[in-house]
C-alpha positions as CSV (number, residue, x, y, z in Angstrom):
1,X,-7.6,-4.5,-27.4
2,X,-4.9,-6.7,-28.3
3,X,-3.3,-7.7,-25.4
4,X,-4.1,-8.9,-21.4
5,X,-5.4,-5.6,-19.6
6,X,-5.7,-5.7,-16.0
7,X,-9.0,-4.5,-14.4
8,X,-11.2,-5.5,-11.2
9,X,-14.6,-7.8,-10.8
10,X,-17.0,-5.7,-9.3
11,X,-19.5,-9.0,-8.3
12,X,-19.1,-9.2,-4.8
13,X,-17.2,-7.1,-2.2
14,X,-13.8,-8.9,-2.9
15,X,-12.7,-7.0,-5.7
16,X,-10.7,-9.7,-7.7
17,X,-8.1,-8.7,-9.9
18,X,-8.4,-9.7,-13.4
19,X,-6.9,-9.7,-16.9
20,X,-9.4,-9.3,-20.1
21,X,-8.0,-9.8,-23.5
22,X,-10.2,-8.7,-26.3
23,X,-9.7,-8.7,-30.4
24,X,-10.7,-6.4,-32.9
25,X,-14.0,-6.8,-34.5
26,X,-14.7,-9.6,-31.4
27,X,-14.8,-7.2,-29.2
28,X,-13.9,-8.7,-25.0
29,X,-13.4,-12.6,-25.9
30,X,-11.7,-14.0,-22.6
31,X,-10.8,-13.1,-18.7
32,X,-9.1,-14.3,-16.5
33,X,-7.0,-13.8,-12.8
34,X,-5.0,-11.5,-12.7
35,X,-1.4,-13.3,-11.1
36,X,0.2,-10.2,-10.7
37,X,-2.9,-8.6,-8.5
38,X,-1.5,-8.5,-4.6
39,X,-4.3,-9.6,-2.7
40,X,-6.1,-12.4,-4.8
41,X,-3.1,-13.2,-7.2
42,X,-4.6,-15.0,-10.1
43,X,-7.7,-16.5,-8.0
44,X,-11.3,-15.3,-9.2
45,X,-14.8,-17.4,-9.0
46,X,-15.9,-18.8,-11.8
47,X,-19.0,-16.4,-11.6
48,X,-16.8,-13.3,-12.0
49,X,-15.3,-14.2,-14.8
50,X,-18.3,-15.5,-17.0
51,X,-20.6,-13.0,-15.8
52,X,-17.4,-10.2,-16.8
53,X,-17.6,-11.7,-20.6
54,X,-21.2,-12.3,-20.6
55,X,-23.4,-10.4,-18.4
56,X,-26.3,-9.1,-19.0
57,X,-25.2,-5.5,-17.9
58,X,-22.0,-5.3,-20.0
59,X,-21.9,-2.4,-22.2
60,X,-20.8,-3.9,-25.3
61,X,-20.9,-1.0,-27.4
62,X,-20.0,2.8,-27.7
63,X,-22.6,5.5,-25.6
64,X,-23.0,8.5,-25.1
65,X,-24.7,11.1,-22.6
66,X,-27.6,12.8,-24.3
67,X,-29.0,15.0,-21.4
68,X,-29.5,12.6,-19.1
69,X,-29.8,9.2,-21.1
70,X,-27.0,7.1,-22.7
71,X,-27.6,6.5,-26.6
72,X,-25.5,4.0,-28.4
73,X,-23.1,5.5,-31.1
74,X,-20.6,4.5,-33.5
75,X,-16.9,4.3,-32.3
76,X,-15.4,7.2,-34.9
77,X,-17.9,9.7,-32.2
């Protein structure tokens, strides 16, 4: 991920729109409003976006479904 990807904040029932940018080998490194989004248009708390590049439930690496668990992998699987 080289470039400002839209997605959504999930925190609360608003639904902010956001942008992430990530770099290779960094992985996710910033986010930010999204000023394009129609409803919030480039607003989002300051808890969605720190918790969106550094909460505890971010899945910061490859899984996959083994029955019914999720096992961490490599990316090339």
């Amino acid at each position: 991920m080289s470039e400002w990807t839209p997605t959504t904040c999930l925190r609360c029932a608003v639904g902010c729109g956001l942008q992430q940018h990530g770099e290779d080998g960094r992985g996710l490194v910033a986010v930010r409003g999204d000023p394009t989004h129609p409803v919030t248009r480039g607003q989002a708390c300051r808890r969605g976006i720190d918790e969106t590049v550094s909460g505890g439930e971010r899945v910061t690496r490859p899984l996959v479904r083994d029955g019914g668990d999720l096992v961490a992998t490599d990316w090339d699987t």
